[in-house]
N, CA, C and O atoms as a DFTB+ gen file, in Angstrom:
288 C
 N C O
     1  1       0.843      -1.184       0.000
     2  2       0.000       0.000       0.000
     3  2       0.883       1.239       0.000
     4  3       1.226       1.835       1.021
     5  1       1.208       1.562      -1.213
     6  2       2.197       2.914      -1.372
     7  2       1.137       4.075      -1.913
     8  3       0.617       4.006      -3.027
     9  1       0.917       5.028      -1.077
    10  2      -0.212       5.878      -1.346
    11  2       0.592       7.299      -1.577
    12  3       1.817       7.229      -1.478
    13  1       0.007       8.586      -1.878
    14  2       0.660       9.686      -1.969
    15  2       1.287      10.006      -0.553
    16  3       0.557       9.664       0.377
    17  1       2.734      10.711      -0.119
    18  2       2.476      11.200       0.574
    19  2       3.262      12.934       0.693
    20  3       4.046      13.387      -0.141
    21  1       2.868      13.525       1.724
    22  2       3.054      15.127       1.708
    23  2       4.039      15.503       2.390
    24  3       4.419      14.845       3.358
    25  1       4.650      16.668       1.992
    26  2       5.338      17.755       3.143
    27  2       4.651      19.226       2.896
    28  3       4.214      19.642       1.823
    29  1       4.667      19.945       4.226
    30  2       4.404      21.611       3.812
    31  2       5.044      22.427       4.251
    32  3       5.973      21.869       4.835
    33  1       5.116      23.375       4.325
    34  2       6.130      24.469       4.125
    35  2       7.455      24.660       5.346
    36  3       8.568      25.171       5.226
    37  1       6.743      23.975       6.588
    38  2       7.674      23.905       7.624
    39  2       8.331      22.778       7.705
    40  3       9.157      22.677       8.612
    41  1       8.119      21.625       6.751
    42  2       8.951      20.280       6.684
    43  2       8.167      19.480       7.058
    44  3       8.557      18.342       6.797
    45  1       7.057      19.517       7.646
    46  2       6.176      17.951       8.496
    47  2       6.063      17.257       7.237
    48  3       5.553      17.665       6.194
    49  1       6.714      15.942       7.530
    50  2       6.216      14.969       6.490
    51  2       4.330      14.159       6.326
    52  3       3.764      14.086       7.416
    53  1       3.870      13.866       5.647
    54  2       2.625      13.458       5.875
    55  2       2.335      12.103       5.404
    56  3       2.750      11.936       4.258
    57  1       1.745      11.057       5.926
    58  2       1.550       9.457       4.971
    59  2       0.135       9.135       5.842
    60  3      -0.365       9.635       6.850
    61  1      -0.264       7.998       4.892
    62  2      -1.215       7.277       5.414
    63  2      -0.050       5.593       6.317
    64  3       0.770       4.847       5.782
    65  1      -0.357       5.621       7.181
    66  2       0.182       4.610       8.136
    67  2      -1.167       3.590       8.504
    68  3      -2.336       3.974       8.537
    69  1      -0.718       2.293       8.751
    70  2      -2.005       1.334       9.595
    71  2      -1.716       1.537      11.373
    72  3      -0.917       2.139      12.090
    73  1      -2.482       0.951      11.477
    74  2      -2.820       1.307      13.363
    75  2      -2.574      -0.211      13.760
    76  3      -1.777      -1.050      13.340
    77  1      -3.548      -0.241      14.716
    78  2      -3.591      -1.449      15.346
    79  2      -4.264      -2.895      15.068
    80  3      -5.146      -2.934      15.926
    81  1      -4.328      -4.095      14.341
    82  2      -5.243      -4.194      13.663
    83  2      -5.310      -4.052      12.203
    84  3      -5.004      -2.980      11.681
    85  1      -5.789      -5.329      11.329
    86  2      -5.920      -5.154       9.842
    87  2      -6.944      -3.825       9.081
    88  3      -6.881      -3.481       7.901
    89  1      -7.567      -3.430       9.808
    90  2      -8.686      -2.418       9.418
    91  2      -9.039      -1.146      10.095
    92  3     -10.110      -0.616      10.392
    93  1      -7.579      -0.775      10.266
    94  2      -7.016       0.745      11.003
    95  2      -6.529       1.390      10.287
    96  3      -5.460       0.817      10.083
    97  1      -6.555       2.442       9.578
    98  2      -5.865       3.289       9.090
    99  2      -5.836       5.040       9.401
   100  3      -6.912       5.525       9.751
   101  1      -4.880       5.786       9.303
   102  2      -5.269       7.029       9.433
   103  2      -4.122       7.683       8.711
   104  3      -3.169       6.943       8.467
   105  1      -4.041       8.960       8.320
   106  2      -3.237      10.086       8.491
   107  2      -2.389      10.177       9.544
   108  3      -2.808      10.198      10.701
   109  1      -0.774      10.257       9.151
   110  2       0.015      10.163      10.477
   111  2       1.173      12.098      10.174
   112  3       1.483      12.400       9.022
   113  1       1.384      12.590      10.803
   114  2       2.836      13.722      10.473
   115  2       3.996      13.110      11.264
   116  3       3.913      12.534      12.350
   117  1       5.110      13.339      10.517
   118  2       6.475      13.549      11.299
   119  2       7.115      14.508      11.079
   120  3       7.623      14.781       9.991
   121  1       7.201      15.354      12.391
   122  2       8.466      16.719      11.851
   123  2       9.533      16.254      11.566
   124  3      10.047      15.137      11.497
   125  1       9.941      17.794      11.328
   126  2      11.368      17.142      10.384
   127  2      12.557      17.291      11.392
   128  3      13.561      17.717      10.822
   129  1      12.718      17.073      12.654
   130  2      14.154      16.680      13.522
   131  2      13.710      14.744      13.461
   132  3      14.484      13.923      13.955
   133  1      12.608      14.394      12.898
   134  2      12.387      12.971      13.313
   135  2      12.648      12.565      11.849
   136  3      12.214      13.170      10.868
   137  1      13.573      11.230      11.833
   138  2      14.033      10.089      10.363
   139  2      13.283       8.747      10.415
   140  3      13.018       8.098      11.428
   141  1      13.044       8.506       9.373
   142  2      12.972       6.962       9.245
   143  2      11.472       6.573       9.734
   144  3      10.607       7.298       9.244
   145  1      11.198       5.971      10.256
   146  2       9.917       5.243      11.115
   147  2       9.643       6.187      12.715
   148  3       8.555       6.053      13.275
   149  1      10.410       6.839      13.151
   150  2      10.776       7.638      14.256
   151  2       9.473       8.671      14.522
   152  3       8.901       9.212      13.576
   153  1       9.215       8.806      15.428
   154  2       8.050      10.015      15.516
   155  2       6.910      10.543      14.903
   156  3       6.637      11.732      15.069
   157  1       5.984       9.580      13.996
   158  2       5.408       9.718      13.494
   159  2       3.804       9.595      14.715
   160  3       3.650       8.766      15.613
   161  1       3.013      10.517      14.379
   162  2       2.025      11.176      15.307
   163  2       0.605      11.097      14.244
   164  3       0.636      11.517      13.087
   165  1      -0.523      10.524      14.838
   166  2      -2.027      10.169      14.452
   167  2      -2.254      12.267      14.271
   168  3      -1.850      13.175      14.997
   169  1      -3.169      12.280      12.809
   170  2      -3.353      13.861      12.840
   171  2      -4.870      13.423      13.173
   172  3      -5.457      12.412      12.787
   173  1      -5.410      14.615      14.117
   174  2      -6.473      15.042      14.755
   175  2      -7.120      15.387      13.958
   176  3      -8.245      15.548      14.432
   177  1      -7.077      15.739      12.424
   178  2      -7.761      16.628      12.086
   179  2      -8.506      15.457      11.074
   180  3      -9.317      15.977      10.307
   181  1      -8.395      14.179      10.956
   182  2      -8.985      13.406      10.409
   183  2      -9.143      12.017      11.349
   184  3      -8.308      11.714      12.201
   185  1     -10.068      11.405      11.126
   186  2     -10.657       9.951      11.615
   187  2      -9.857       8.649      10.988
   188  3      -9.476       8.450       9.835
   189  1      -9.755       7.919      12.057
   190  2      -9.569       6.370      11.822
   191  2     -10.529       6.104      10.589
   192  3     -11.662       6.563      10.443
   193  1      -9.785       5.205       9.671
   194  2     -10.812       4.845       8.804
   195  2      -9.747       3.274       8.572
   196  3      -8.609       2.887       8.840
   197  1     -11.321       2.642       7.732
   198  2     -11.432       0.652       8.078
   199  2     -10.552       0.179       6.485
   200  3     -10.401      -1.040       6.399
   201  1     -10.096       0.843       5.507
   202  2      -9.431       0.924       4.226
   203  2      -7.970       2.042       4.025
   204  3      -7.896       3.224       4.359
   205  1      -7.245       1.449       3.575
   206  2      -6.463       2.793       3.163
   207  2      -6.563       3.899       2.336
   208  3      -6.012       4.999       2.356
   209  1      -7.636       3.222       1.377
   210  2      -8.079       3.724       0.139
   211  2      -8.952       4.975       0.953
   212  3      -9.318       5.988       0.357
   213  1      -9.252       4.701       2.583
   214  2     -10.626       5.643       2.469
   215  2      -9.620       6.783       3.400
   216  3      -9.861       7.990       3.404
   217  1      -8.462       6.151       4.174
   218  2      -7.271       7.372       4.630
   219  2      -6.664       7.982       3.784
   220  3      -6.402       9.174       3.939
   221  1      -6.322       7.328       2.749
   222  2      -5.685       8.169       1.464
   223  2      -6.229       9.549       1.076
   224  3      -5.735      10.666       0.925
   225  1      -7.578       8.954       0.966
   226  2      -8.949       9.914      -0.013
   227  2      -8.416      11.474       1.351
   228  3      -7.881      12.549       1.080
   229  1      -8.887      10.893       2.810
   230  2      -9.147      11.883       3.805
   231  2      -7.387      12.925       3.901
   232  3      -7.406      14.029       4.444
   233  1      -6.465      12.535       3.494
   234  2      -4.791      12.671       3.539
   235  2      -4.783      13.461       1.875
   236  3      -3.634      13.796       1.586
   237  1      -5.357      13.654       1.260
   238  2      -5.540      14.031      -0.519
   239  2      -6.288      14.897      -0.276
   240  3      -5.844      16.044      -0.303
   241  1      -7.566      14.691       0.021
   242  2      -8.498      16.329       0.178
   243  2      -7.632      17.518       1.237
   244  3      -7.360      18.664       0.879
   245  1      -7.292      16.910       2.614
   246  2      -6.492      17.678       3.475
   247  2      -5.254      18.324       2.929
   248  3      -5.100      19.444       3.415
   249  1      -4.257      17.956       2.016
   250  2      -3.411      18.180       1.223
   251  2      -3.368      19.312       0.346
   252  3      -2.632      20.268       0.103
   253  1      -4.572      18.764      -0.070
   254  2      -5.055      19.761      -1.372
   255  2      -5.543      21.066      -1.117
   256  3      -5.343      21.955      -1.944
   257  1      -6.462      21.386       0.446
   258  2      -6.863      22.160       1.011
   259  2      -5.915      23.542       1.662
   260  3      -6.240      24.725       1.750
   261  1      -4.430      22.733       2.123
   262  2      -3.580      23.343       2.543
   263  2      -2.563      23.484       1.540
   264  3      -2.035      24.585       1.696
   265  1      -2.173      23.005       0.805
   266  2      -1.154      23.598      -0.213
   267  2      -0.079      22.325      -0.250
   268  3       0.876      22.278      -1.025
   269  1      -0.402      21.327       0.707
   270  2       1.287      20.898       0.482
   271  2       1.696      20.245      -0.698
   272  3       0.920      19.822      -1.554
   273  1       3.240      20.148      -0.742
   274  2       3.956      19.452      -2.044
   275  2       3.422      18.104      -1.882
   276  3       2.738      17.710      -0.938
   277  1       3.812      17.422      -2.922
   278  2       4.298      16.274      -2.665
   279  2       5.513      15.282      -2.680
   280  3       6.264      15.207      -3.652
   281  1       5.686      14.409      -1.373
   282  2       7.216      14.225      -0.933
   283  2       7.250      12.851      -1.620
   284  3       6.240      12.224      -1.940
   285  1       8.416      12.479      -1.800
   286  2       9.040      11.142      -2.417
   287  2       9.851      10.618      -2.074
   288  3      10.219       9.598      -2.655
């Protein structure tokens, strides 16, 4: 599951990550003093959802809303 993921203007990286459980997904940020798998944090500003396809969608509209690039 390789989905889009973001940075914005202050460096927070952005991805869809799984949770706990086959049918967890959400929106996760990591600032940028954190590498690798390291510090990555659930965003508040969107819901657990039971697909990735349906965290992706919620991580793409949020994206799009705020401006960020997209990271690779």
């Amino acid at each position: 599951m390789n989905g889009k993921k973001y940075i914005d203007s202050r460096g927070w990286k952005y991805r869809v990550m799984g949770g706990i459980g086959p049918d967890a997904f959400k929106a996760r940020y990591q600032k940028p003093e954190k590498q690798g798998d390291d510090g990555w944090k659930g965003l508040a500003a969107v819901p657990w959802r039971t697909t990735f396809e349906e965290a992706q969608a919620d991580l793409d509209r949020l994206a799009s809303e705020k401006g960020w690039k997209e990271w690779y």
